[in-house]
GUKOLRO-960965 format. One record per residue (C-alpha): residue number from 1; residue in one letter; z, x, y. Coordinates in steps of 0.001 Angstrom, whole numbers. Each point is the difference from the previous one (the first is absolute). Example, Ala and Ser with C-alpha at 12.3 -4.5 7.8 and 13.67 -1.06 7.14 Angstrom:
2
SITE    k  r        z        x        y
SITE    1  A     7800    12300    -4500
SITE    2  S     -660     1370     3440
//
This chain:
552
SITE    k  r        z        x        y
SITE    1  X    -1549     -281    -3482
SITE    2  X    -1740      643    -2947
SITE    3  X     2148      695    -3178
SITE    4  X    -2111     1927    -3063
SITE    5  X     -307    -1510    -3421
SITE    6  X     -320     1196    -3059
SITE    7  X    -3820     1854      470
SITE    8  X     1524     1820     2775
SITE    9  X     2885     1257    -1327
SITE   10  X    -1015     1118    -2782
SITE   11  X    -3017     2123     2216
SITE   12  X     2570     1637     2199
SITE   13  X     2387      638    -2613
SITE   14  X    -2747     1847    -2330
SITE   15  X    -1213     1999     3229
SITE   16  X     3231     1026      184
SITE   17  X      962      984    -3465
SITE   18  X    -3366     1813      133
SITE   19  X      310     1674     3750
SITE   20  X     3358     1886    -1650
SITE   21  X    -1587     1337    -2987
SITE   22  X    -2927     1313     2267
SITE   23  X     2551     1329     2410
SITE   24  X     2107     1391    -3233
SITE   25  X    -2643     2260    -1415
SITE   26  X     -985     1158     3909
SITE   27  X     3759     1230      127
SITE   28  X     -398     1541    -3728
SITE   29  X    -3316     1878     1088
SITE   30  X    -1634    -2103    -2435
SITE   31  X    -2219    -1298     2785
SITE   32  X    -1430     2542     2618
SITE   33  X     -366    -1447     3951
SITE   34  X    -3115     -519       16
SITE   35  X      215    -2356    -3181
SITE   36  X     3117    -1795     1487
SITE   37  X    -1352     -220     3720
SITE   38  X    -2052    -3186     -644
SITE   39  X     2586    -1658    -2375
SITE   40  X     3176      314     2508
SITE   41  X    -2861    -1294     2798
SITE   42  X      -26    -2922    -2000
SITE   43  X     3233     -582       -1
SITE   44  X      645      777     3734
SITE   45  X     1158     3728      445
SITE   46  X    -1318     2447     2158
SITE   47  X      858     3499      344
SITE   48  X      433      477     3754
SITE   49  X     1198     3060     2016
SITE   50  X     3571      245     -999
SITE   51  X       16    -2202    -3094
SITE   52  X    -1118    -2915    -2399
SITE   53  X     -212    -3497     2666
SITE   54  X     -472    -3698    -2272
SITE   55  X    -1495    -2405     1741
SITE   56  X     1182    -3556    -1384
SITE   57  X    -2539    -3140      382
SITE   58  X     1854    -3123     2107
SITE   59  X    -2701    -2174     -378
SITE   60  X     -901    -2360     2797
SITE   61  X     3281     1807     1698
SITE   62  X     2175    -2335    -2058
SITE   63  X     4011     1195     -971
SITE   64  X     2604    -2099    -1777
SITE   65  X     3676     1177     1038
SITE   66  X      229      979    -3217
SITE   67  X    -3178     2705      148
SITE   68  X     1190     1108     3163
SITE   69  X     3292     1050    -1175
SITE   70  X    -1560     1407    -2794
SITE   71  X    -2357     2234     2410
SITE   72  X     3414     1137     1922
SITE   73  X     1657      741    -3481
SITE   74  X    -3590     2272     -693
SITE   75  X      477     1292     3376
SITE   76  X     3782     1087    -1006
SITE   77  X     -549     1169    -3577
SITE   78  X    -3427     1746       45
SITE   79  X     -924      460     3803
SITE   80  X     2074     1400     3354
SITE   81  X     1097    -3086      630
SITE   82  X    -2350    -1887     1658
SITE   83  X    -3882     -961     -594
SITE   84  X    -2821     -626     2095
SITE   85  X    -2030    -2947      652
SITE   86  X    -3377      224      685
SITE   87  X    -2920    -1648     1477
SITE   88  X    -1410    -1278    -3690
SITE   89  X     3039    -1695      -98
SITE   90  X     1377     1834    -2299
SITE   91  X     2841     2407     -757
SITE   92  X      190     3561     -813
SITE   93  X     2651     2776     -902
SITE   94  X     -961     3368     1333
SITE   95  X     2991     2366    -1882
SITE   96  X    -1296    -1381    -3550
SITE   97  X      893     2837    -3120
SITE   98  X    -2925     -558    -2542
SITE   99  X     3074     -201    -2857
SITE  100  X     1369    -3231     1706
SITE  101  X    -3504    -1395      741
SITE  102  X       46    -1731    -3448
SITE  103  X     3452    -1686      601
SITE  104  X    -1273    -1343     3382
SITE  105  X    -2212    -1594    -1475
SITE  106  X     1761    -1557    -3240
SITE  107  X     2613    -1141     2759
SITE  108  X    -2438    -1770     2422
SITE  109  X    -1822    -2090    -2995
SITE  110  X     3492    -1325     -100
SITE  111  X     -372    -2045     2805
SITE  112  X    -3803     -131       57
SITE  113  X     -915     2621     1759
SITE  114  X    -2915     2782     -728
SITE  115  X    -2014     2791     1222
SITE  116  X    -3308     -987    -1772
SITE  117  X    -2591      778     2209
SITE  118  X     1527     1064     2765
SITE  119  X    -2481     3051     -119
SITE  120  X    -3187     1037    -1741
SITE  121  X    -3562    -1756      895
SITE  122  X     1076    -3407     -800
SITE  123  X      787    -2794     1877
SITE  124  X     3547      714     1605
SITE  125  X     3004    -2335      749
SITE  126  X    -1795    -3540     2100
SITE  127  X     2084     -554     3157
SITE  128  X      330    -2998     2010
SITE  129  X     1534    -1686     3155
SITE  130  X     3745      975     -605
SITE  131  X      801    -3301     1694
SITE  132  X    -2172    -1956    -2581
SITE  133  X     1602    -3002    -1113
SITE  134  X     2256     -302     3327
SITE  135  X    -2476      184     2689
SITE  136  X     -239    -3036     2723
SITE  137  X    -3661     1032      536
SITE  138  X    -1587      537    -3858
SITE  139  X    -2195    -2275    -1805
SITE  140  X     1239      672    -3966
SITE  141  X     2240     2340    -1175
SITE  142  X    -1950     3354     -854
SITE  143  X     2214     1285    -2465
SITE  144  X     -953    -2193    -2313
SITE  145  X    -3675     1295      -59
SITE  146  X      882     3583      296
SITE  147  X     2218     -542    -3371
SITE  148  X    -3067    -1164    -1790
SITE  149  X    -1858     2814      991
SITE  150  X     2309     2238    -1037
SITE  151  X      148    -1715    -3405
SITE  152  X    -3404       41       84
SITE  153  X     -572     4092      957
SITE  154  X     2959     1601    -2221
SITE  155  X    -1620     2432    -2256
SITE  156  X    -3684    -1583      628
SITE  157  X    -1664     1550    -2397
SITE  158  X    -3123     -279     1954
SITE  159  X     1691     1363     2990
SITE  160  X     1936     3035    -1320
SITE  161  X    -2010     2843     1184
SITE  162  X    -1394    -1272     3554
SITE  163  X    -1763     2752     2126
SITE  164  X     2931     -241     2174
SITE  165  X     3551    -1630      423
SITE  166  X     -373    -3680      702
SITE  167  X     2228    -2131     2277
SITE  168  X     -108    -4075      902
SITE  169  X     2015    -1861     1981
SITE  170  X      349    -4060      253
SITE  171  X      952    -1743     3788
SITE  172  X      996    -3493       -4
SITE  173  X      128     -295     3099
SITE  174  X    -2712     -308     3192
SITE  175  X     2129     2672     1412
SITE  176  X     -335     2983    -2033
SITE  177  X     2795     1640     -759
SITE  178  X     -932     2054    -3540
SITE  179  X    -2656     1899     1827
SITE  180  X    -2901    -1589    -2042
SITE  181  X    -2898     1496     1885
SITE  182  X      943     3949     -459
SITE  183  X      274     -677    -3916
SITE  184  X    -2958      644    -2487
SITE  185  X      270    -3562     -720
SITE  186  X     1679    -2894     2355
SITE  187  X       46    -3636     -845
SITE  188  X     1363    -2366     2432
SITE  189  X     1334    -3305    -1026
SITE  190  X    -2144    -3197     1955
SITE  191  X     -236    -3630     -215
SITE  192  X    -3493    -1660      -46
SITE  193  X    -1493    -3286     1664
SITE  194  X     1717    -1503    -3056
SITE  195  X     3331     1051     -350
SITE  196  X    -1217     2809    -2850
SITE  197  X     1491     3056      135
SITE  198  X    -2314     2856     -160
SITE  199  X     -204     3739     1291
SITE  200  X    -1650     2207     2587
SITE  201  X     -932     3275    -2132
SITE  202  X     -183     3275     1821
SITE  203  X    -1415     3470    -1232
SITE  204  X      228     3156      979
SITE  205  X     2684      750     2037
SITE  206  X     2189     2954     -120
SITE  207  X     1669     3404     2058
SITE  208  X     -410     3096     -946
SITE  209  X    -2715     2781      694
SITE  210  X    -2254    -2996     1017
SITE  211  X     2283    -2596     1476
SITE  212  X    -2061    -3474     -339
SITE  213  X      432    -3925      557
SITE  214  X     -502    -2277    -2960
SITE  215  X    -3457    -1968       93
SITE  216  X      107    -3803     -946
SITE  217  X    -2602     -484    -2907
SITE  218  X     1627    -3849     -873
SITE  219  X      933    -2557     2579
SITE  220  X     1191    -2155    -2341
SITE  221  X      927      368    -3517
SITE  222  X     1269    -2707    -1851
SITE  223  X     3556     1078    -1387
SITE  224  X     -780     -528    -3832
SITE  225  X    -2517     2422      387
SITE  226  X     2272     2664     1097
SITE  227  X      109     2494    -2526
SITE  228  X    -3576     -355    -1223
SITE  229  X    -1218     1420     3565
SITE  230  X     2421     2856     -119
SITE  231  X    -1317      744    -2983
SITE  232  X    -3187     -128     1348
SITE  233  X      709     2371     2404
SITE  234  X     1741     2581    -1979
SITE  235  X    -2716       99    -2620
SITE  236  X    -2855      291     2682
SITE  237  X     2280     3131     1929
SITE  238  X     1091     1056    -3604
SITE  239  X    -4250      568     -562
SITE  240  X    -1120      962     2895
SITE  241  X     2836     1902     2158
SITE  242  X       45     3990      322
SITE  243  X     1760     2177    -2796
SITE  244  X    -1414     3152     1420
SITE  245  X     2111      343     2653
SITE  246  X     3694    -1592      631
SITE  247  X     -256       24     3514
SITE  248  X    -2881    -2311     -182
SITE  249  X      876    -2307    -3040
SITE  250  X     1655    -2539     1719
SITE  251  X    -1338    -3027     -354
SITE  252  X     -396     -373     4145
SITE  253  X    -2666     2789       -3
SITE  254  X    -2200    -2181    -2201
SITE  255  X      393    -2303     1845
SITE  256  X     -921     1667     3181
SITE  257  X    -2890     1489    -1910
SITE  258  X    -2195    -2823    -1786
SITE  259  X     1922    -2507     2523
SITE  260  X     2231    -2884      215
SITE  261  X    -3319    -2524     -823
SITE  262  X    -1165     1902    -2763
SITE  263  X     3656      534    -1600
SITE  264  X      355    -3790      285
SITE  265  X    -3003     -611    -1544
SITE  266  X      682     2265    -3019
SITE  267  X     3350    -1875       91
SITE  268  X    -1518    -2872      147
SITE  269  X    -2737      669    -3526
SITE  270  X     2941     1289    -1677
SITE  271  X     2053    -2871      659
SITE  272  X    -2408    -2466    -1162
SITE  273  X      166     1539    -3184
SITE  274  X     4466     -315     -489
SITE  275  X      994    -3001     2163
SITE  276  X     -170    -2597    -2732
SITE  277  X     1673     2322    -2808
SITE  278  X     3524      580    -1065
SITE  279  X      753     1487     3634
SITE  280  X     -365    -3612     1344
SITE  281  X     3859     -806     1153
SITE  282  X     1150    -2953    -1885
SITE  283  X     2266    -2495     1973
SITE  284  X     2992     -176    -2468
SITE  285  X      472     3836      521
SITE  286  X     -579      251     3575
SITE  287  X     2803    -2772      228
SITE  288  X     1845     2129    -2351
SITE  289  X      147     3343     1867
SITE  290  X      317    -2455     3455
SITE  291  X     3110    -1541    -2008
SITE  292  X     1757     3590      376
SITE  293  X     -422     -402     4017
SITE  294  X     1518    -3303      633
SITE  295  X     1969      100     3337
SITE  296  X     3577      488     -812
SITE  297  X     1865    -3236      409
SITE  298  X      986      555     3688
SITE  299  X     2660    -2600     1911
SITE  300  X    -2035    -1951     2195
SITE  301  X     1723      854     3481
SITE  302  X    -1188    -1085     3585
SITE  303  X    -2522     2026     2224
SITE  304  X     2638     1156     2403
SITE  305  X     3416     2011     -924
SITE  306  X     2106       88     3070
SITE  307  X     2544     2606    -1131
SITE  308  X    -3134     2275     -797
SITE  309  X     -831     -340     3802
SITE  310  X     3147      -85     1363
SITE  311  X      443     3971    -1574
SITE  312  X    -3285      938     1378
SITE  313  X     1107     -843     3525
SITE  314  X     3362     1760     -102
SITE  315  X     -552     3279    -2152
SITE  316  X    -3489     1567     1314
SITE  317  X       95     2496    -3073
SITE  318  X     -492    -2971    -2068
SITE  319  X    -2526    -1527     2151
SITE  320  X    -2267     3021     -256
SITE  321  X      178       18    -3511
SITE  322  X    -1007    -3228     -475
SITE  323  X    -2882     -275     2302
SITE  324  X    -1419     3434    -1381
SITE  325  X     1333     -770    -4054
SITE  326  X     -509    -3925     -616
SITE  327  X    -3007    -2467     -418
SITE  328  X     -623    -3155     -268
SITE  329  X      814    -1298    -3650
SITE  330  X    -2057    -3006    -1367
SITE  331  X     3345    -2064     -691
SITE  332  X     1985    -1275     2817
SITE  333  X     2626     1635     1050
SITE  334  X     -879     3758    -1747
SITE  335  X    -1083     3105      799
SITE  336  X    -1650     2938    -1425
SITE  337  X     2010     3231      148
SITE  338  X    -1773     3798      601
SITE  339  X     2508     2039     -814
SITE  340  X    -1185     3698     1775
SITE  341  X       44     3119    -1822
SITE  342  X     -972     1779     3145
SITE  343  X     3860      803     1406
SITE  344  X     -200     3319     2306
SITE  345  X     -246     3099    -1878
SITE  346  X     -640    -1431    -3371
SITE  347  X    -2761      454    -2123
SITE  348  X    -2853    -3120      898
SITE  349  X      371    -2187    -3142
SITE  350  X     2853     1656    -2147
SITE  351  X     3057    -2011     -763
SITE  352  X     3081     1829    -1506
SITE  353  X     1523    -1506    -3425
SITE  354  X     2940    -1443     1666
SITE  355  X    -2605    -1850     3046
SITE  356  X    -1579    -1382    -3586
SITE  357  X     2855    -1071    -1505
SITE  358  X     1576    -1648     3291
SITE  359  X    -3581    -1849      454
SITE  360  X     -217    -1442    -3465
SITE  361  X     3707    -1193      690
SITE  362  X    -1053    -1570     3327
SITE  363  X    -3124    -1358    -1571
SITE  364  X     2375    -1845    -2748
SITE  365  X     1559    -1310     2648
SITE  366  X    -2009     -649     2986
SITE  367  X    -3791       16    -1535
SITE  368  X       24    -1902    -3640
SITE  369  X      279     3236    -2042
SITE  370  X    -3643     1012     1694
SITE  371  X    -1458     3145     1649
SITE  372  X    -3217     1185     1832
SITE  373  X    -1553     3482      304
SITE  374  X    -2482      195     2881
SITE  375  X    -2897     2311      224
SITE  376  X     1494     1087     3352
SITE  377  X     3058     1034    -2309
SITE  378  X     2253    -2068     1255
SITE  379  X     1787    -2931    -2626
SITE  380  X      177    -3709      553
SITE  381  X     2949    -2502     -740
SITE  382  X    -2645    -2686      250
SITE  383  X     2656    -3403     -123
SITE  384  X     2755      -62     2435
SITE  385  X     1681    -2649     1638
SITE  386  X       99      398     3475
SITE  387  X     3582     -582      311
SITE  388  X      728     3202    -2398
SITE  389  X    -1872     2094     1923
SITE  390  X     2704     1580     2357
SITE  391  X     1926      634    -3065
SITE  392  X    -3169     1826    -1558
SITE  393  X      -88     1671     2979
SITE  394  X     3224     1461       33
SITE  395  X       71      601    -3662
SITE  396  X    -3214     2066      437
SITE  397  X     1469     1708     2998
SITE  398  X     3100     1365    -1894
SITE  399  X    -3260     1679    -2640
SITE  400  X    -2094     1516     2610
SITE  401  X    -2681    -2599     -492
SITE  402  X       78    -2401     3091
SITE  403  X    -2382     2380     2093
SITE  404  X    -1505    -2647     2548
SITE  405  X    -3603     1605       65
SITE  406  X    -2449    -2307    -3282
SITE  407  X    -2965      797     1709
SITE  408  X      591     1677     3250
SITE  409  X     -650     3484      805
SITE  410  X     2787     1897    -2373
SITE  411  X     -952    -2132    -2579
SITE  412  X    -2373     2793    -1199
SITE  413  X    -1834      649    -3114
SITE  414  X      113     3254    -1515
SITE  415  X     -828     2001    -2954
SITE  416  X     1670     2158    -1593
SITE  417  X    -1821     2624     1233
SITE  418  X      397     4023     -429
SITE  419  X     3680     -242     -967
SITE  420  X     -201    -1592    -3429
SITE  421  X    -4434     -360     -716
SITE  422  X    -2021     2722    -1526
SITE  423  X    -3150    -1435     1747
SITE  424  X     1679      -99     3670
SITE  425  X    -1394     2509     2719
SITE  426  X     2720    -1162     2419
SITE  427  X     3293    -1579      256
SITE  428  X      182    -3856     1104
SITE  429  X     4199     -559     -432
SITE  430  X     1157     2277     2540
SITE  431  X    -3078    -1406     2256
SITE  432  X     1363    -3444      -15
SITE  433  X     3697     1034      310
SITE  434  X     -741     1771     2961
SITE  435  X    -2256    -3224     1488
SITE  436  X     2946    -1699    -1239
SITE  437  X     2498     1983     2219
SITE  438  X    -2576     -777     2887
SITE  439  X     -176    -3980      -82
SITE  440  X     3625      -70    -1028
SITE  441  X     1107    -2494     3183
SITE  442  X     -109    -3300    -1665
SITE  443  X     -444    -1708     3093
SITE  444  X    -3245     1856      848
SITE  445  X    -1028      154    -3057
SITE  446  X      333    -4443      -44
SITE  447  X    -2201       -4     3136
SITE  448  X    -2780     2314    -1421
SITE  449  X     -175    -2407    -2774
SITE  450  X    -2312     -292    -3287
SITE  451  X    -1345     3857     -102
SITE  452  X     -980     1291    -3821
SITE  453  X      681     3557     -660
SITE  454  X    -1340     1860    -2507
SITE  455  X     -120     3320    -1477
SITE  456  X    -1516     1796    -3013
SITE  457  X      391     3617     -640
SITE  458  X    -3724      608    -1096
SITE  459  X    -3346    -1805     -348
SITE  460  X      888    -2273    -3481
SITE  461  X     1763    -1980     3117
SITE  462  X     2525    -1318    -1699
SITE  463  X     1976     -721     2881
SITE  464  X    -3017    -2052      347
SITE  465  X     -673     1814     3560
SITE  466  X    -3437    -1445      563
SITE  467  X     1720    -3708      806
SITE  468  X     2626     1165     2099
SITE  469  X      -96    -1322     4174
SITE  470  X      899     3631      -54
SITE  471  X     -995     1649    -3337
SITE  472  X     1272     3820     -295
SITE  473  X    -1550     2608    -2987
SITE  474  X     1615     3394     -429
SITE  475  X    -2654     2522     -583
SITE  476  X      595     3817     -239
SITE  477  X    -1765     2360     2229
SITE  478  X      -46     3840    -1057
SITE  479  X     3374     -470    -1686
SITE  480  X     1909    -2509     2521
SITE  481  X      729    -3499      102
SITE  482  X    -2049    -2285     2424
SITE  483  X     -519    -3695      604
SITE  484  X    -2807    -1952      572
SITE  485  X      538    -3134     1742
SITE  486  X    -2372    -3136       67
SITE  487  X      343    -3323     2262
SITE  488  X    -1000    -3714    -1005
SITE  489  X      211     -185    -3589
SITE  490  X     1785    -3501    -1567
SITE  491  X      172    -1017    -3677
SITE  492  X      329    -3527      729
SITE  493  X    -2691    -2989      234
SITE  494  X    -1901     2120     2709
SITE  495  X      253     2745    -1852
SITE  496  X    -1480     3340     1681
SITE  497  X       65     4139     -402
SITE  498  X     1424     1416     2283
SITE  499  X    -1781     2587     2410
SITE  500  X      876     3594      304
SITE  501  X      950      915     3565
SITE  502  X     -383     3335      272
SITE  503  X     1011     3477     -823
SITE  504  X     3267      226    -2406
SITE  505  X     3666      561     1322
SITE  506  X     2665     2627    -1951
SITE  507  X     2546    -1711    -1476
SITE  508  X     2645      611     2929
SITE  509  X    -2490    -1881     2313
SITE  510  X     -884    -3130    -1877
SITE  511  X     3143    -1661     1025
SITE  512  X     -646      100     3778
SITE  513  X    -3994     -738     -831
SITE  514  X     1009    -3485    -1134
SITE  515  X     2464     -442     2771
SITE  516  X    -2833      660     2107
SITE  517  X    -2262    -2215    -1495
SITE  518  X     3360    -3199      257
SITE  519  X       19      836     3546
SITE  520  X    -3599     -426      790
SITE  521  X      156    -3613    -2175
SITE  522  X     2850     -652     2128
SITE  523  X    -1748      548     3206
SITE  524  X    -3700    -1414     -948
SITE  525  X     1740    -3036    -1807
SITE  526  X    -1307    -3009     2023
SITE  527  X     3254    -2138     -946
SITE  528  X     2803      879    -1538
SITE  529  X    -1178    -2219    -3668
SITE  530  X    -2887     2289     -577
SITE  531  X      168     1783    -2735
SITE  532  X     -801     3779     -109
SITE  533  X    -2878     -376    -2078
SITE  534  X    -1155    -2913     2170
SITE  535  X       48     1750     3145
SITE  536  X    -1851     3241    -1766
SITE  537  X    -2964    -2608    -1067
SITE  538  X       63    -1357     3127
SITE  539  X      137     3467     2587
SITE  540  X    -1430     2172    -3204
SITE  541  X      851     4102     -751
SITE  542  X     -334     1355     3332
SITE  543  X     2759     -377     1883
SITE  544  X     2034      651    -2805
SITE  545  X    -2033     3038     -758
SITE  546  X      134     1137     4103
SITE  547  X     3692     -206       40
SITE  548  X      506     1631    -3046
SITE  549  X    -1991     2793      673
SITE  550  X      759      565     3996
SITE  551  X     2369     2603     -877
SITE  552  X    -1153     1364    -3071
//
């Protein structure tokens, strides 16, 4: 992974030293709230309902043992004991005291860690597959490029003070697992006639108010051009997107409004101008930064383990688990390791300090000192052999983390919601606990199969509802909690927004309106390896929407 040198170190160690005097003469009174409010954005803290929350960047989802177990020690010193992962791949602590703020953040420059722009109109933390690097099926490793365009976007000067918060996100892989196309900007890593690598560059994608799918304006874009055509892009949305009003100054509604051929077009004129300048990617640093990625020197083992199969024909626990938790690993003999943080009746995504610190151990030990956050806020041991995996297993088991469920139906997505955000009109947690209770039969819940969950507890969607098979939105209605619940959304390479069904459920309902909907999948199914989402494109809303309904 990459390690910092000098030029970053020195960055995050002045924001730092400059975050605590700022927070210093807040505490003296020296600084009233509305001066402070955009300098501790900066820096990552929000005041929510009950408290300050920091939201700390893991770019491209990467963790070192050694950041992890500096995140539990956070967790223990500064927090309740336990942070939350989100679906930015990134971590934050919701019981923050602003007097401690500045000693989170002198302690996480220690291991190269920051909050910089992980709020504010900027661009925000890039994500990326979280199996980059391991994955049987990618093409390069996309880590690599999302580092450079980090390097490339810190403190922008040019890009400081967008209309509206800016996120990217970087897919190696044909199957896309970083959710390119619901990102303002997606690039997706291809190979030409010749062997070149280049990238696919989508625009315009986000959730939200105005949920949207990213329009391709490149085909092809040859990789040393990269960061010349973002550029590009950001100065064309930086002149010509909305500042009047937030909830149209993403850069999606521009291009909905002048149109994907136009936008590329003004791309295109702006581009001509930049791609031979400084922004042109030199070889010797692109095979710098890809230096930092080299595949960890893994033994070369066969493509069979017996003893791995041999435990997944005598303990069925252990079966389950690794049909629902483990992929395909492009070495041999590995596999890549989802380690849920979806267990019944915990938060979706949080991990407790001592679930941190017993994951960084197993990650020493199992993994190459490596870790993964996924937008679905789950985390990755991404290089395991396949004969330590029933030890993994067990290991996980004794920490509450070997829930059998990476992406099946209690494998749900949730915000926050109402019980910690100042912006929520509903709860989501108690929502997915309560599906969670539901779908709890592991058995059943193996023979539903892949079904993606999600919940957001208002319209921001940052649950990211819109691309859930079943999406769920908490709105409030004359002072009550209810949920709006929409059918064939996916964030994947067909991505789609999903459709709203019908009339909202209260909060005590919701659970047996997605049982519903299971049981009609189960029955319209035409074998039992079709998907849910497959069988809704296939039989569309309305038998879903008739069953649903029939008793309503």
């Amino acid at each position: 992974m990459y390690q910092y040198d000098t030029y970053d170190k020195t960055l995050v160690d002045q924001r730092a030293r400059q975050y605590r005097d700022q927070a210093e003469r807040r505490v003296e009174g020296d600084l009233t709230e509305d001066e402070f409010r955009p300098l501790r954005l900066m820096n990552g803290l929000y005041q929510e309902l009950h408290s300050y929350m920091m939201r700390i960047n893991i770019p491209y989802g990467t963790l070192s043992s050694a950041q992890l177990r500096k995140l539990a020690h956070v967790a223990r010193t500064y927090d309740r004991g336990y942070g939350h992962f989100t679906t930015r791949q990134n971590i934050q602590f919701n019981w923050v005291t602003l007097e401690q703020s500045p000693d989170i953040l002198a302690e996480l420059a220690g291991v190269e860690m920051h909050a910089i722009q992980s709020s504010g109109n900027c661009i925000r933390n890039v994500t990326a597959d979280a199996f980059a690097g391991a994955a049987a099926d990618e093409i390069e490793d996309s880590r690599i490029w999302a580092e450079i365009i980090r390097q490339w976007s810190t403190l922008h000067p040019e890009f400081a003070f967008l209309p509206r918060k800016f996120k990217i996100a970087v897919t190696g892989s044909p199957n896309d697992r970083a959710a390119i196309r619901v990102h303002d900007i997606g690039v997706a890593l291809h190979l030409n006639a010749e062997g070149e690598t280049g990238f696919e560059v989508v625009v315009g994608g986000g959730q939200g108010r105005t949920p949207m799918i990213a329009k391709t304006i490149r085909e092809f874009l040859p990789a040393r051009h990269l960061l010349s055509y973002l550029e590009a892009i950001l100065r064309v949305y930086n002149q010509f997107g909305r500042r009047d009003n937030k909830y149209k100054a993403r850069i999606k509604i521009l291009v909905h409004e002048i149109g994907a051929q136009p936008f590329a077009e003004a791309v295109e004129k702006e581009w001509e101008q930049i791609k031979d300048s400084a922004l042109l990617l030199p070889e010797d640093e692109v095979a710098r930064i890809t230096s930092f990625f080299a595949p960890p020197q893994l033994e070369k083992l066969g493509p069979t383990a017996p003893a791995f199969d041999a435990k997944r024909l005598t303990d069925r626990a252990f079966a389950a688990w690794a049909k629902a938790n483990v992929v395909a690993h492009k070495a041999p003999g590995y596999g890549i390791v989802t380690i849920s943080l979806k267990a019944p009746e915990r938060a979706p995504g949080d991990a407790t300090h001592t679930q941190m610190d017993a994951i960084a151990d197993l990650a020493d030990h199992f993994s190459q000192g490596e870790i993964r956050v996924t937008h679905e806020q789950n985390l990755v041991l991404p290089h395991v052999k396949l004969t330590h995996l029933f030890g993994l297993w067990q290991a996980l088991a004794h920490h509450e983390l070997a829930t059998a469920n990476a992406g099946l139906a209690t494998d749900i997505v949730s915000c926050p919601g109402l019980d910690f955000c100042s912006l929520a009109s509903a709860r989501s947690i108690p929502v997915a606990q309560r599906i969670g209770r539901q779908l709890s039969d592991i058995e059943r819940l193996h023979d539903i199969g892949e079904l993606r969950i999600k919940i957001s507890g208002c319209v921001n969607a940052c649950g990211h509802h819109h691309v859930g098979h079943i999406g769920i939105l908490g709105v409030e209605k004359k002072g009550e909690e209810f949920y709006q619940i929409t059918l064939g959304g996916d964030p994947g390479t067909d991505a789609a927004i999903g459709n709203i069904i019908g009339p909202a459920f209260a909060g005590d309902r919701v659970a047996g309106a997605v049982e519903n909907l299971i049981d009609t999948y189960l029955a319209q199914r035409s074998t039992n390896a079709e998907r849910f989402i497959d069988t809704y494109r296939r039989i569309g809303a309305q038998p879903f929407k008739e069953n649903l309904y029939a008793t309503a």
